[in-house]
C-alpha positions, 0 to 999 in steps of 0.5 A: 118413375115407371114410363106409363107404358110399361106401367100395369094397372092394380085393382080393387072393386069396393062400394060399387066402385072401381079403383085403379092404380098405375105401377111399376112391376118392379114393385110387385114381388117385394111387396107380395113378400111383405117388404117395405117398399116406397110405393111413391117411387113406384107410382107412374102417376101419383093419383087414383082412377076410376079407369086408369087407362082413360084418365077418369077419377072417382069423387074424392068422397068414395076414396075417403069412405072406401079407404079412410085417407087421401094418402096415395100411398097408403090407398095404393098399397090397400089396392095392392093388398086386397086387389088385383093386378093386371100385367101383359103377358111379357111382363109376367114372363118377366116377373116369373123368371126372376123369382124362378132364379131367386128361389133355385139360387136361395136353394142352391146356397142353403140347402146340400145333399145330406149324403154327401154335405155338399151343395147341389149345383143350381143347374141340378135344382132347375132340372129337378124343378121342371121335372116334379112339374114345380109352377111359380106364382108371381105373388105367393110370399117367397118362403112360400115358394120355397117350401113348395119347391122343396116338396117337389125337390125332396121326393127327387133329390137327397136335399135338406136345409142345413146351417155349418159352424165354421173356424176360420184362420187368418193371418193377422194381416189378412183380417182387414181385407177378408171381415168384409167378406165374411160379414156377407154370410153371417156374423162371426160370434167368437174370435181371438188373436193368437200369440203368433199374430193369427186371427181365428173366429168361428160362425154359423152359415148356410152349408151350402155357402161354405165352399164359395165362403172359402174359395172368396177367402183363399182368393184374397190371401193367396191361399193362406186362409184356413177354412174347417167344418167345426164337429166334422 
């Protein structure tokens, strides 16, 4: 649970009444982005105030006609939907960086320069970035920002989303130590053993993720994984 100083207040004005809530601003990107989270790991205190930072209550008959329940997870997670959210300035510094890395990261392993079909480094989409001026909002749901970025993106660099098929060859002793790995880029739909003992599967994943995908593989069998773009 939160230290209820680095807690920050959610809330909603409804029935000439205020209604406050004190959370974890960790909480807060997963649940603008429309994730399920459980809010009762997130409450710093499991109550709803009429000001939080004084420790007042509204009477339990105006939470029952405005939110139709006593749950304090369901009446939290109301707050946080129709509501506002109050942070200090540190904490929406914070909260901004970290999603300003999650989207150059998502672009950088989904996204390549079509010319070339390669990925563009992170650092090459951060300058882009700041140059088209691209401004995060801490609560806009995540494929949102993504589209915004990529509208700024596009006009600077030769960027497009693309997925790759694949084969991949491994030895047949290699196979338990590297389906693991490969698991974490997608799912590999067609497979077969050669009479020689070599396994061989192909999937689809992000173009931008093939190199990293391949480099992970080579690395754990010494160099005798086999990785081919499939129509190239």
């Amino acid at each position: 649970m939160v230290d209820l100083d680095d807690a920050i207040v959610a809330r909603l004005e409804s029935h000439g009444e205020r209604f406050e809530i004190l959370l974890d601003p960790a909480a807060m990107d997963q649940i603008k982005q429309g994730k399920e989270v459980d809010l009762g790991k997130y409450l710093a205190v499991e109550d709803v105030f009429k000001d939080a930072r004084k420790g007042t209550r509204p009477a339990e008959a105006m939470i029952k006609e405005v939110f139709g329940t006593d749950d304090i997870v369901a009446i939290a997670k109301h707050i946080i939907e129709k509501g506002e959210v109050q942070m200090t300035a540190e904490q929406r510094k914070e909260l901004l960086e970290a999603k300003r890395r999650q989207i150059i990261t998502y672009i950088a392993a989904n996204a390549i320069n079509p010319q070339t079909k390669l990925p563009h480094p992170p650092t090459r989409i951060e300058i882009a970035l700041e140059e088209g001026k691209f401004h995060v909002d801490p609560f806009k749901p995540f494929d949102k920002e993504v589209e915004e970025a990529m509208k700024v993106l596009r006009p600077l660099l030769p960027i497009r989303f693309e997925k790759s098929r694949i084969a991949i060859k491994l030895k047949g002793e290699d196979y338990g130590r590297c389906i693991e790995e490969m698991n974490k880029y997608g799912l590999v739909d067609r497979e077969e053993w050669t009479a020689d003992g070599s396994w061989i599967g192909t999937m689809e994943i992000p173009a931008g993720l093939i190199t990293e995908l391949t480099d992970k593989l080579k690395n754990r069998t010494h160099g005798s994984a086999s990785v081919k773009l499939m129509g190239a």
